[in-house]
C-alpha positions as CSV (number, residue, x, y, z in Angstrom):
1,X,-5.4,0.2,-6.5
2,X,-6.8,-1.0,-3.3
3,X,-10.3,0.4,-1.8
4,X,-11.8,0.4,1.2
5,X,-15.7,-0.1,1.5
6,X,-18.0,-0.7,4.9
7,X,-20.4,-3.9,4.3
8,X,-23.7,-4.0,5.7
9,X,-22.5,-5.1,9.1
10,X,-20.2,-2.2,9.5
11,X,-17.3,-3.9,9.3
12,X,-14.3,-1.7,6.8
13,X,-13.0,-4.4,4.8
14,X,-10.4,-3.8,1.6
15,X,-11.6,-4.7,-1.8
16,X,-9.1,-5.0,-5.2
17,X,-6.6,-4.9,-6.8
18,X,-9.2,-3.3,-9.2
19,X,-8.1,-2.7,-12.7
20,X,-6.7,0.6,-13.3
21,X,-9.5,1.5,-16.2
22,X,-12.3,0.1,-14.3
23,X,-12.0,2.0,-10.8
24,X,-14.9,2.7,-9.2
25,X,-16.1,6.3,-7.7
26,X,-14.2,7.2,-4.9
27,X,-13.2,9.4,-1.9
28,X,-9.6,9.6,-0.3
29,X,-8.2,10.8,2.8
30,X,-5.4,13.0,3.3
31,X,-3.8,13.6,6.7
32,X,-0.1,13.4,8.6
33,X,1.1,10.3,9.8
34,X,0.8,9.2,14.0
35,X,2.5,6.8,15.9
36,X,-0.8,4.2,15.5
37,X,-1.4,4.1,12.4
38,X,-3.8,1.3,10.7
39,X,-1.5,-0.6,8.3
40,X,-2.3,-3.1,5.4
41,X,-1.4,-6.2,7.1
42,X,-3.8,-5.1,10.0
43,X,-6.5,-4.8,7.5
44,X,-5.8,-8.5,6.5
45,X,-6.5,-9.6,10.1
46,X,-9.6,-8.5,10.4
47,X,-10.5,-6.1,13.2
48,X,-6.6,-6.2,14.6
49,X,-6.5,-2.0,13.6
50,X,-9.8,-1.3,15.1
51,X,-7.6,-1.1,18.8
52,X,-5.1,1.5,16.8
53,X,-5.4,5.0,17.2
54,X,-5.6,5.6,13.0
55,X,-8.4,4.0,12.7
56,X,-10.5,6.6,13.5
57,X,-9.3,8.9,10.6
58,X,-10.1,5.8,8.3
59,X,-13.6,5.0,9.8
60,X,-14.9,8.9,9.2
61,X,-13.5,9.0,6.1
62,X,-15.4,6.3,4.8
63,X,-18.6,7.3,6.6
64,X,-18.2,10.6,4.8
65,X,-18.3,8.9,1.9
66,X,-21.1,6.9,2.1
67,X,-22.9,10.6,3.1
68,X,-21.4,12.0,-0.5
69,X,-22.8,9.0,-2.2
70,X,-19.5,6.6,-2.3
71,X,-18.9,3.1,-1.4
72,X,-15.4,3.2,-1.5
73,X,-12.4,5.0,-0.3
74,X,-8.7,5.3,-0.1
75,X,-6.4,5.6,2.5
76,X,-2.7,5.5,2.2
77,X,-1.7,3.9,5.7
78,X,-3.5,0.7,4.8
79,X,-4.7,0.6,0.8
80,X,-0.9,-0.4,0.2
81,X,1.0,-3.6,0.7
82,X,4.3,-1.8,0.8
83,X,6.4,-5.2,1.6
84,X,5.5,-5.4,-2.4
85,X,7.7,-2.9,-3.8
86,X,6.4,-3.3,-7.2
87,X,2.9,-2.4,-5.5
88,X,4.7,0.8,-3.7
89,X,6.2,2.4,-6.9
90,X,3.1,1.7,-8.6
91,X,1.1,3.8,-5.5
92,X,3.9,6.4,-5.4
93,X,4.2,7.2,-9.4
94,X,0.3,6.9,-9.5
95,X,-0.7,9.2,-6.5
96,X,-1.3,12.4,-8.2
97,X,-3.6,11.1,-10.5
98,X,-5.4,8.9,-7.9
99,X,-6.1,12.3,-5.5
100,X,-6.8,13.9,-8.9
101,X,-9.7,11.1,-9.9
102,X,-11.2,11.3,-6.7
103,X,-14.4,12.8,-6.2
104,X,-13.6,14.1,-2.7
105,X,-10.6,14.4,-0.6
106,X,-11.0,14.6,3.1
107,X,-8.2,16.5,4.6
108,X,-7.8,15.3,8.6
109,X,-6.1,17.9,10.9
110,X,-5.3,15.7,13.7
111,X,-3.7,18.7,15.6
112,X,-6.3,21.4,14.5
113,X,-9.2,21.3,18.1
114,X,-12.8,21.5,17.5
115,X,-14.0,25.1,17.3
116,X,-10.3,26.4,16.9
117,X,-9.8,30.1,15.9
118,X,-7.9,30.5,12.1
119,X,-4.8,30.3,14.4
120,X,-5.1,26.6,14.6
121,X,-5.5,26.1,10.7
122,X,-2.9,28.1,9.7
123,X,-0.4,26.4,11.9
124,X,-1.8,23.1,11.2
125,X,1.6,20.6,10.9
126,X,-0.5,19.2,7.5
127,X,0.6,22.3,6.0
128,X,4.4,21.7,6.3
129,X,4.7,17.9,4.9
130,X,6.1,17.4,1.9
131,X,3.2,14.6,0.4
132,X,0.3,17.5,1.3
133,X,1.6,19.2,-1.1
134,X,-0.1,16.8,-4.0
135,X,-3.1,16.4,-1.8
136,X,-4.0,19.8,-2.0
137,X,-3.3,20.8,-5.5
138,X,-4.5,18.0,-7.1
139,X,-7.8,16.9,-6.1
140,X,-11.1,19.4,-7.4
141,X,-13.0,19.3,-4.3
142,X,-11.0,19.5,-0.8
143,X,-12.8,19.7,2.4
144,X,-10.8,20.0,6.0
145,X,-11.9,18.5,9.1
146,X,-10.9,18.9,12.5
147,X,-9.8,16.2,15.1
148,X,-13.1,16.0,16.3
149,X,-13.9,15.2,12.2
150,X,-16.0,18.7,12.3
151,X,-16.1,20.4,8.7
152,X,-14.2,23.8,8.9
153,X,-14.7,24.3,5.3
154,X,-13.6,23.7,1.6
155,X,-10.5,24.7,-0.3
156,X,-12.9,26.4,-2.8
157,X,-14.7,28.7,-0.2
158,X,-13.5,32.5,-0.3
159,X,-12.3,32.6,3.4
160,X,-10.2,28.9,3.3
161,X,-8.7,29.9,-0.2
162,X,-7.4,33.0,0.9
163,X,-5.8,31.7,4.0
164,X,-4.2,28.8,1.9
165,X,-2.9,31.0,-0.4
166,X,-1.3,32.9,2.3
167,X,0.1,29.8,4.1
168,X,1.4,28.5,1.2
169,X,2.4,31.1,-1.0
170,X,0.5,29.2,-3.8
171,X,-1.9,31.2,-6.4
172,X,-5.6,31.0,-6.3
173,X,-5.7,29.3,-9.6
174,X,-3.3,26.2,-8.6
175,X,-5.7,25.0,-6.1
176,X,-8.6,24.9,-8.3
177,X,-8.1,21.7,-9.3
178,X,-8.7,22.9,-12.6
179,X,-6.2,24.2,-13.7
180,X,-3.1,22.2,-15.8
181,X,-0.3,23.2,-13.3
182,X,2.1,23.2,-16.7
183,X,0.6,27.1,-16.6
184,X,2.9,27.6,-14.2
185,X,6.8,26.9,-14.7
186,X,8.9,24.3,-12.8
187,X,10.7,26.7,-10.7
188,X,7.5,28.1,-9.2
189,X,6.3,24.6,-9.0
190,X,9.3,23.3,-7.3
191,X,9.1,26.1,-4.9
192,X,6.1,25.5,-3.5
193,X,7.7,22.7,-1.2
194,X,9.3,25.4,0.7
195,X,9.1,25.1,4.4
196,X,7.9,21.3,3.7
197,X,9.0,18.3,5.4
198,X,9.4,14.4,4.4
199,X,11.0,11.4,6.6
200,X,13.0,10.1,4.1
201,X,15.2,12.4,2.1
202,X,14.4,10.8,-1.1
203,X,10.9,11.7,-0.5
204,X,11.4,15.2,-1.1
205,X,11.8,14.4,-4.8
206,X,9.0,11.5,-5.4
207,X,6.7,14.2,-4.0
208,X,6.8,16.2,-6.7
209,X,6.4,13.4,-9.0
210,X,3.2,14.5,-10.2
211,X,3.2,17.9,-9.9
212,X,5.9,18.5,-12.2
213,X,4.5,15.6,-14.6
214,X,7.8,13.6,-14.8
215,X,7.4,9.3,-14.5
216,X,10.6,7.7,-12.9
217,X,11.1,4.7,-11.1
218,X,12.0,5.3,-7.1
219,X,14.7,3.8,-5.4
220,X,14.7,4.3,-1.9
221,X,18.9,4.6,-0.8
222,X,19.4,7.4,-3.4
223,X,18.9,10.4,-0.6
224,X,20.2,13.4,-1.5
225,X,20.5,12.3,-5.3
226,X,17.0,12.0,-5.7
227,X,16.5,15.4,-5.7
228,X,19.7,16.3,-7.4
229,X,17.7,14.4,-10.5
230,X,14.7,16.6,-10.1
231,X,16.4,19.6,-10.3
232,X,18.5,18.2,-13.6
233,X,15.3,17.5,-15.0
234,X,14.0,20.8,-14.7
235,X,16.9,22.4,-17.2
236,X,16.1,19.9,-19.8
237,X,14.5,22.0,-22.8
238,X,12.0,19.1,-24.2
239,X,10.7,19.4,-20.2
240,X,10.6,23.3,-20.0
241,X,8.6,23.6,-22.9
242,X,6.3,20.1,-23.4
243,X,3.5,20.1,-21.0
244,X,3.0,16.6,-22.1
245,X,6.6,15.4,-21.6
246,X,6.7,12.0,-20.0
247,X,9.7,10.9,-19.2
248,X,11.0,7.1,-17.8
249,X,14.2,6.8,-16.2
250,X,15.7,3.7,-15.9
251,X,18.1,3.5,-13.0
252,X,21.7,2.8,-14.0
């Protein structure tokens, strides 16, 4: 896992790989993807992203953090070198856990104005990607921001959980953070990615990698069959009824 931290000059440089037990204490972004987006290889070359629209996003989220008492944070558009696609199947079968270990997620609403009514939250385009999905339900503390990076409020607080809960369809107790989402069964689980969205059709299966607790390898080209796998997986009865069940695939 790659972090990002801000050195005394200001300047947002990426630190690791840092071994998987030995991670420090940090915060991670989640958003929806632009056309400028600040990628790993521009955080090699120094301040080549700082031009990018996407860097923005990056730059609050690690000044948040330093306000919440964290040097370092995480942000998928640049933390991985995805020409390494050892180093992408290790971010992909490791994201739930990483949003879950964080101590805060920022979530930026790119599309969401500054002093919006509800309207604008509800409808926000976050709500109907596919990768979200994870970001919200795993992570214990969630807060949303707006495009102008102004707080509208956590998942935890009365008014944001119930409108969640109405957008989504998802109960009260599975955005805790708290909670082992095994309470719930893989058919509800599954069908919380209704009305979601991913780019790539495989996508739609590796996002609910971690929600459903399975461990596979990905292989991008699969489309359609990806998800064809998730839904054999389901009917297995050492899944159904073994929270604990990890299972590795190895691709034929």
């Amino acid at each position: 896992m790659r972090l990002l931290k801000c050195d005394d000059d200001g300047k947002i440089r990426l630190e690791g790989p840092f071994d998987p037990h030995n991670i420090p204490p940090y915060a991670i972004l989640s958003h929806t993807w632009g056309d400028q987006e600040v990628v790993f290889e521009d955080m090699m070359r120094d301040d080549k992203g700082r031009s990018k629209e996407g860097y923005f996003k990056i730059e609050m989220c690690v000044k948040q953090a330093k306000e919440h008492g964290l040097d370092y944070s995480w942000v998928d558009t640049c933390c991985i070198d995805k020409s390494s696609s050892a180093e992408l199947q290790t971010a992909i079968i490791s994201m739930f856990r990483w949003y879950s270990d964080a101590k805060r997620c920022y979530v930026f609403m790119s599309d969401v104005p500054s002093s919006a009514d509800d309207r604008s939250f509800q409808h926000s385009r976050w709500f109907t990607r596919g990768w979200t999905l994870q970001e919200l339900l795993a992570p214990k503390s969630v807060e949303f921001f707006d495009r102008e990076w102004n707080l509208i409020g956590n998942k935890s607080d009365a008014k944001i959980e119930a409108a969640i809960c109405q957008i989504t369809k998802i109960p009260a107790l599975a955005l805790s953070g708290n909670t082992h989402l095994s309470r719930f069964s893989v058919d509800e689980r599954m069908r919380w990615l209704g009305g979601r969205e991913t780019k790539l059709v495989e996508d739609r299966a590796y996002c609910l990698l971690g929600i459903l607790g399975i461990f596979t390898y990905i292989l991008y080209g699969e489309r359609e069959e990806a998800m064809v796998l998730i839904k054999l997986l389901k009917h297995r009865h050492d899944f159904q009824n073994c929270p604990q069940f990890l299972l590795a695939l190895t691709p034929d």
